[in-house]
TORTI-769346 format. One line per field, with one value per residue: residue number from 1; z, y negated, x of N, C-alpha, C in turn. Coordinates in steps of 0.02 Angstrom, whole numbers. Atoms other than C-alpha are relative to their C-alpha. Example, Ala and Ser with C-alpha at 12.3 -4.5 7.8 and 13.67 -1.06 7.14 Angstrom:
! residues 2
num: 1,2
n_c3: 0,-3
n_c2: 59,59
n_c1: 45,-42
ca_c3: 390,357
ca_c2: 225,53
ca_c1: 615,684
c_c3: 0,37
c_c2: -60,-55
c_c1: 45,-39
***
This chain:
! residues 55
num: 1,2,3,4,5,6,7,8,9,10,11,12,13,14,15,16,17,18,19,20,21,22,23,24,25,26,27,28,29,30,31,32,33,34,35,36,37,38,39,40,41,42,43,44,45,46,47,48,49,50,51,52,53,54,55
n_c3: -64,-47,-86,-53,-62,-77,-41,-51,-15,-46,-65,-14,-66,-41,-12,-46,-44,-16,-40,-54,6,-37,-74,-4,-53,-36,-76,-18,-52,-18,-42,-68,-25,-11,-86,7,-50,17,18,53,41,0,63,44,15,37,70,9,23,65,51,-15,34,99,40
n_c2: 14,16,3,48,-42,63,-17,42,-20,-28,36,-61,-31,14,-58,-33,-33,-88,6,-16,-61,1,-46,-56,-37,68,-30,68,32,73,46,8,52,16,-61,-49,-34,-70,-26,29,-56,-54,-31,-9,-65,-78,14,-37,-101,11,-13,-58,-52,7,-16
n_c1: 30,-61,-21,-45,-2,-5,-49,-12,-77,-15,-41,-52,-10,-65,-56,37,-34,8,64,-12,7,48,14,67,5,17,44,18,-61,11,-71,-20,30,69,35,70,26,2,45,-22,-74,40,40,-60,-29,43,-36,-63,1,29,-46,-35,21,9,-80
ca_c3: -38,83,298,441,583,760,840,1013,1067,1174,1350,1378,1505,1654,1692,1771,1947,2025,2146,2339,2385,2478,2666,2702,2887,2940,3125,3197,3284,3380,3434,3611,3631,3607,3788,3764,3874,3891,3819,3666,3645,3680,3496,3410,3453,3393,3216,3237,3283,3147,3030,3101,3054,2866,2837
ca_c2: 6150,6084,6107,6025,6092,5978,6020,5974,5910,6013,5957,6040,6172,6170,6352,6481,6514,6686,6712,6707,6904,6934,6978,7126,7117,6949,6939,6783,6680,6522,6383,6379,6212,6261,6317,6447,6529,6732,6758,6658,6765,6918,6895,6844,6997,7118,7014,7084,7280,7246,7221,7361,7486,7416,7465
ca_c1: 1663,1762,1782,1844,1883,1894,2072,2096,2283,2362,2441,2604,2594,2679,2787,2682,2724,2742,2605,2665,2672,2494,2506,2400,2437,2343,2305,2222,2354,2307,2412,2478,2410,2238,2140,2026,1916,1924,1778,1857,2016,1911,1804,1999,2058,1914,1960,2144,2085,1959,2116,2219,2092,2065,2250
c_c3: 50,87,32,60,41,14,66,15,46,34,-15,54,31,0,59,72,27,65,70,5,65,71,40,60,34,53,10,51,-1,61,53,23,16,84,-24,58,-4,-51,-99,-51,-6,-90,-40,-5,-18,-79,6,12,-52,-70,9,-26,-73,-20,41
c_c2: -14,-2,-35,45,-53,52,-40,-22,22,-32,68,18,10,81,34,25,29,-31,19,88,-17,53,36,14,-82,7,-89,-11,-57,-31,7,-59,8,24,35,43,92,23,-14,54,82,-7,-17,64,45,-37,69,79,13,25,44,61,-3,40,82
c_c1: 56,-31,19,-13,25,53,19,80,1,36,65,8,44,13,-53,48,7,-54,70,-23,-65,25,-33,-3,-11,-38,-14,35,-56,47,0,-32,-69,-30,-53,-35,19,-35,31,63,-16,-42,64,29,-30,21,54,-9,-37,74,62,-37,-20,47,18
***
């Protein structure tokens, strides 16, 4: 009795690359250019005490 087996070719993989180290202390920055109202930079910054008390 005879088999076959389907083999796919393989690509040659590229070189794994280390992962960027994760930054566990991300605050919401926004550009200088932008204009924002108060009220605007008032709900960015509950984000940032938000992520002060995670950590």
């Amino acid at each position: 009795m005879l088999t076959f087996e389907r083999v796919k070719p393989t690509k040659p993989q590229q070189p794994v690359e280390k992962h960027k180290p994760v930054v566990k202390n991300k605050k919401a920055t926004v550009p200088d250019e932008w204009e924002l109202t108060p009220e605007q930079k008032a709900f960015i910054d509950l984000f940032n005490q938000d992520e002060n008390k995670k950590q």
